[in-house]
N, C-alpha and C positions, 0 to 999 in steps of 0.2 A: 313759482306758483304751481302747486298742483292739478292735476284736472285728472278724475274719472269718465273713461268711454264706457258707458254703461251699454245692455243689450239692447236696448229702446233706441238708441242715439244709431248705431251701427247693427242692426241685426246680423249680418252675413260675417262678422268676424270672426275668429275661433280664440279665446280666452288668452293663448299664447302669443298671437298679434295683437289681441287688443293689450295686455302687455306690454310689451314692445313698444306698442305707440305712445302707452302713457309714459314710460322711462326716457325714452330718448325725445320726447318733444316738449316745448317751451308753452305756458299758455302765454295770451297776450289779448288786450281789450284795445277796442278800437272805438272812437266815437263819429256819429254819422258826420260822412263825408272825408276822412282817413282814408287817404290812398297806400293801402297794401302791398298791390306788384303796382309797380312802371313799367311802359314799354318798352321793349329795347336795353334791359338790361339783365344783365344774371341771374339767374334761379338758384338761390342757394337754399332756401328754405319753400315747402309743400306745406296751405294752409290746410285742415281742416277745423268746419265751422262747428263750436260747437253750441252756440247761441247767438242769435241775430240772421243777418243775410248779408251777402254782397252780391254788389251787381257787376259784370263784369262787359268793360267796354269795346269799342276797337274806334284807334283815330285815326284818320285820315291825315297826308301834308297837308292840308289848307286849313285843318284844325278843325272838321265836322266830326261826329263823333256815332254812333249807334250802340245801341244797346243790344248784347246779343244772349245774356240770361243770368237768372239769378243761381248764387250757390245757398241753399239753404243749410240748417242745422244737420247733420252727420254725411256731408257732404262735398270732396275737393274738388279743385279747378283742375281740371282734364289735362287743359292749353299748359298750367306749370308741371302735373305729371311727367309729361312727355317732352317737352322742352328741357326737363331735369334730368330725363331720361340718356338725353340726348345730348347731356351739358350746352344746352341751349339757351336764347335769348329769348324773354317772353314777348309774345305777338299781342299780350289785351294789356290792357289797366284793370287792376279790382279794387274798387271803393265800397268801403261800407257804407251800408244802405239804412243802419240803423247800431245803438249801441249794440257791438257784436264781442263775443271772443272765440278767441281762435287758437288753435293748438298748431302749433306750427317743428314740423321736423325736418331732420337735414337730409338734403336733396339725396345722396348718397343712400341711403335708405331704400328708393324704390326700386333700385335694380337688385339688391340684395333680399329683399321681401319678394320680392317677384321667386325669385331664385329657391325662397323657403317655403313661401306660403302660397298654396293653390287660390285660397280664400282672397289673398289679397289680387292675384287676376284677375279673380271674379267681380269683385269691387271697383276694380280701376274699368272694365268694361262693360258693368251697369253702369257706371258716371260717364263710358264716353255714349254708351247706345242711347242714355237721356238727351245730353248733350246735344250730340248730331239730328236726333230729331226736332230738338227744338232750332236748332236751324237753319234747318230745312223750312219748317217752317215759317220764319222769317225769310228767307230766301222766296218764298209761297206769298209771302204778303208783300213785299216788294212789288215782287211782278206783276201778282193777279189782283190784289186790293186797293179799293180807293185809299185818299190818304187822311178820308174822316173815318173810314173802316178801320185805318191802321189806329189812328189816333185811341181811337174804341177800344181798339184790342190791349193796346196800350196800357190804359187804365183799369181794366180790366185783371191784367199781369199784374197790376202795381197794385190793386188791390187784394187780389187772392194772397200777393207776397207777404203785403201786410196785413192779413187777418181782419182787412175792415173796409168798408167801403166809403169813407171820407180819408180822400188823397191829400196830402200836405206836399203843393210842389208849385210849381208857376209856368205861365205858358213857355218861358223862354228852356226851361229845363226837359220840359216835354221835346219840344222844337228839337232841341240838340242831341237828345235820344233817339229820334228818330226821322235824325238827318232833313230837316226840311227848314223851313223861317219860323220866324216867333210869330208875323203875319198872316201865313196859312194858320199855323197851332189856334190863334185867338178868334178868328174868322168861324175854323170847322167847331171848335166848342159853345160859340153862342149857337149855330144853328142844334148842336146834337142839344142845348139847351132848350132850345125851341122844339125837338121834335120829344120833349120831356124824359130823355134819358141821362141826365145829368142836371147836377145844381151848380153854378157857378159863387164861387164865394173869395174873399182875398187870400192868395197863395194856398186855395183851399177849394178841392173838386168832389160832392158828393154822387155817384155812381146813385142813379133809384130802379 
């Protein structure tokens, strides 16, 4: 299956790399909740999104999970860049977060484009300077924020991601994103209920 990177999609490309990326990469459709990368295993392929989002996780041994950001449309996972880079083992999980596709090329690829294209440096370090700020900031909400603040922020992310402010998810999925109990999750949402910044509905959070 074919796929066009248009200018819109990737601004910063130069017509010869975007090229490239369409010849040598695979498209491929994912439906919500398709897990992408696994932990702890080889990088052989580098997604780029090029419609829907994924979220990308990190788990814990005891099986707790957080969420550390979304990859949105004309934009890769950093963590498989550089673990590719590196013939490495990937450190996250990336699950689609909604029907997505995805242009996926072989890992080999980034040290050779690095090596050709200026543009393509520039690319991989706008994706990691995004990246690293965003968690930091999570790193920022751990520490300094309460954990009905985080829950906020939460949904908040979840809805910018998705373009709308009625969340389709459940307290137990919140919970596990961001590492706490489904009993805190459901406790801190009836109060932000109460303080009228949210609607509580079945596996359904309207944000007002």
């Amino acid at each position: 299956m074919s796929v066009s990177i248009s200018k819109d999609l990737i601004p910063a490309l130069s017509n010869e790399l975007r090229r490239e990326l369409q010849d040598s990469g695979t498209l491929r459709l994912f439906k919500p909740g398709d897990i992408i990368l696994k932990e702890n295993t080889n990088i052989r392929a580098i997604p780029i999104v090029i419609s829907g989002s994924l979220k990308v996780m990190r788990e814990e041994a005891d099986g707790r999970e957080i969420l550390l950001y979304y990859i949105n449309p004309g934009e890769s996972c950093i963590m498989s860049l550089f673990g590719g880079l590196h013939n490495g083992t990937s450190l996250v999980k990336a699950i689609a977060e909604e029907d997505t596709e995805i242009l996926m090329f072989p890992v080999n690829k980034v040290g050779e484009w690095i090596r050709k294209y200026p543009d393509w440096i520039d690319f991989i370090l706008f994706l990691y300077h995004k990246r690293f700020e965003e968690l930091i900031e999570i790193v920022d909400e751990m520490a300094f924020q309460k954990t009905d603040e985080r829950v906020l922020s939460w949904l908040r992310k979840k809805a910018s991601n998705n373009h709308s402010n009625d969340i389709l998810t459940t307290h137990q999925q919140i919970a596990s994103e961001l590492g706490t109990s489904r009993e805190v999750v459901s406790r801190l949402l009836k109060q932000l209920e109460k303080e009228g910044l949210i609607e509580l509905h079945r596996n359904k959070i309207s944000l007002k």
